[in-house]
N, C-alpha and C positions, 0 to 999 in steps of 0.2 A: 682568519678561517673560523668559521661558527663553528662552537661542538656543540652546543646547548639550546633550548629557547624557554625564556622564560612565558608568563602568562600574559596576552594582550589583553587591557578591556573590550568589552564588547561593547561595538557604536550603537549609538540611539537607533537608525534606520536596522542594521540589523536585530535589536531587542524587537522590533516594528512589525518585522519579517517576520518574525518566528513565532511571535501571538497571533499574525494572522492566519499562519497556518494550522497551529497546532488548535484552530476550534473551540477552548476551552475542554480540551480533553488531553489527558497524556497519551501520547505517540506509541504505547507499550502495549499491542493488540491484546497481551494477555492482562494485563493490568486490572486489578480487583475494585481499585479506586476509579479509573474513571475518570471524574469529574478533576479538573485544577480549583475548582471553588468550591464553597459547603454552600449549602442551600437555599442561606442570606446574601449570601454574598460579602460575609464580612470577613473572610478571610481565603488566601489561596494556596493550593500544594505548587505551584509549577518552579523549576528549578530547568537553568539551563544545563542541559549534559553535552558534555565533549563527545564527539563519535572518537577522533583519533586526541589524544590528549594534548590538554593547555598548556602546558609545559614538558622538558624533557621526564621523562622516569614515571607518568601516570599510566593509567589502564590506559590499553590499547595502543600504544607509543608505535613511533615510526621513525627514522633518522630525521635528525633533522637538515639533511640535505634532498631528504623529499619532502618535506611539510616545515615549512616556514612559521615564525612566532605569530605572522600577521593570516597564512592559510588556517592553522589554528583557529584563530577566532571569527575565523569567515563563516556567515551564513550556513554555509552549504555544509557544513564541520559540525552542525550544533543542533539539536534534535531539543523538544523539550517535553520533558518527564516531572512526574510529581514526584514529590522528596522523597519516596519509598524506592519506586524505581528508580532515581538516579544512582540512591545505596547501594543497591541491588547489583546492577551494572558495571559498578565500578571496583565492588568487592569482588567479584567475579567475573573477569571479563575474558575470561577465556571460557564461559559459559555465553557472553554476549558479545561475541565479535562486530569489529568496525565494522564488517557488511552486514548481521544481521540490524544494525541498528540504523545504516543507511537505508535499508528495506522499509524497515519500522516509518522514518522519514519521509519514503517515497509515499507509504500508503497513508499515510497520514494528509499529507499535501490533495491525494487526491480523492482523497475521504471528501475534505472541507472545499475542492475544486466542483468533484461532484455533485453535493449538496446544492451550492450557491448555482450551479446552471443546470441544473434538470428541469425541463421544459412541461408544462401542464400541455396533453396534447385532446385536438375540441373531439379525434373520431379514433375509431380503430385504423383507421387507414393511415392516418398522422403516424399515429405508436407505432404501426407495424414498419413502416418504413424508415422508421429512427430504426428500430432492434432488428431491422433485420439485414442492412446495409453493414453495421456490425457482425452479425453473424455471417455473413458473407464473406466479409476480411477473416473471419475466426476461421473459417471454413478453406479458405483458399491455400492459408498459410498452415494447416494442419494435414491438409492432401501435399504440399509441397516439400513440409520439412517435419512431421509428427515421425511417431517412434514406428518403426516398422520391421516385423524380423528380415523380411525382405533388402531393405536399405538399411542396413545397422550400422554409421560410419560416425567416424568422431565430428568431423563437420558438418556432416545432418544432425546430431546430438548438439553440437555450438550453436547452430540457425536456429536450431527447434528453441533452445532454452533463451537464444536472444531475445528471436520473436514472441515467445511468452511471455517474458519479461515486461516487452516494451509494448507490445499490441493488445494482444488475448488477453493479459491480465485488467488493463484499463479498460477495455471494451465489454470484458462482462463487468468490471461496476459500471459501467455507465447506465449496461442491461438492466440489473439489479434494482439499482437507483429508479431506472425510468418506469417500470414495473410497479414498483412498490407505491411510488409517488401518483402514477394513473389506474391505483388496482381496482377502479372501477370499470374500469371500462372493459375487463378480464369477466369472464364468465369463473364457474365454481373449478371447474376443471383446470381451467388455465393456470388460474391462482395455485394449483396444486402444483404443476408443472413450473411453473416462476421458485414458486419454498423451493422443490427439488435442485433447480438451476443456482435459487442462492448457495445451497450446501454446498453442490460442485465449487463453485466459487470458490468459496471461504477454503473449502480443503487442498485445491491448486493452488492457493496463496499461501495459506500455513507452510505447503509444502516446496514450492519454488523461491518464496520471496522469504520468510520466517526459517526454511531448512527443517522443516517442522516433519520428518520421516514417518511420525506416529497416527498424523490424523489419516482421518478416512480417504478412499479413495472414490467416492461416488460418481459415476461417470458421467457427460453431459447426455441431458437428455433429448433423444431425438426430436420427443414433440415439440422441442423449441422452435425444430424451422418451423413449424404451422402455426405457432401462436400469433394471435391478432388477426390471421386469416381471416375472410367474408364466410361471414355464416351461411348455409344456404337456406 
């Protein structure tokens, strides 16, 4: 009968994994540092951190008849932080719960997904129908399961917070991304309405994915369905 688990190494193709996601930046949104490298390049901060701990009795532990020596050291388990924030984390980790730091993971992953596929597009009509095919989805699932005094149920409250999760929140970085990466092709206005749109972002995230209750609430903004529109 297992009562314990000690610490596995971590395999090459997992070490593999985890530099490629983490971008060269630490996974810690709030993070002051940043960068895993100094500015030569001759030295680096990244340190692997356990989301649920390496062994039995570390921050964030779990039985170990739900997480295994070897689920431990599994990819999906390991987020990576520069040496400050792993300190941080783990001297307090009841300030940095297993989910806020799977969150941290998620956005991280598609920080560095988003970057590497965002598409240069040749018209407005390209861009508009990337961003707005997205906001389509954003839109169908906010009229089906968004917060309403009207339908106020604990299962519209689970759907709405899934689908945020999994959809809405990926779908405006992609927005964001695609935006910023073609802001030429954005008039002065637009551009205004895109900054606005990022802020919403960033504050839905803080707030859903981070737990972050403090940041702002700026709402989306309407003008987004029209952006990239035919000019007349």
């Amino acid at each position: 009968m297992q009562t314990g688990c000690k610490r596995t190494a971590l395999s090459t193709i997992t070490k593999r994994l985890l530099w490629s996601e983490s971008g060269g930046y630490c996974a810690n949104p709030s993070c002051s540092t940043g960068r895993l490298f100094t500015d030569d390049s001759t030295a680096d901060f990244a340190e692997m951190a356990h989301i649920i701990s390496a062994s039995t009795g570390g921050p964030r532990d779990v039985s170990a008849t739900l997480m295994s020596a070897d689920d431990r050291a599994h990819h999906s388990n390991i987020v990576v932080l520069c040496a400050n924030c792993h300190t941080l984390v783990d001297k307090a980790p009841n300030l940095y719960p297993a989910e806020m730091m799977q969150n941290w993971k998620a956005r991280r992953q598609r920080a560095v997904q988003t970057a590497a596929g965002v598409p240069d597009f040749s018209d407005r009509g390209e861009a508009r129908n990337y961003v707005s095919s997205r906001l389509d989805t954003n839109r169908m699932i906010f009229e089906l399961y968004g917060p309403s005094d009207d339908l106020n149920t604990d299962e519209r409250a689970a759907q709405w917070n899934r689908h945020l999760r999994r959809t809405i929140i990926p779908n405006n970085a992609e927005i964001v991304s695609a935006l910023a990466k073609n802001v030429t092709l954005l008039d002065s206005d637009e551009q205004r309405i895109a900054q606005i749109f990022a802020i919403h972002r960033d504050e839905l995230e803080a707030r859903h994915l981070l737990g972050d209750w403090t940041a702002g609430s700026q709402r989306f903004p309407t003008e987004m369905n029209h952006i990239l529109q035919e000019r007349d």
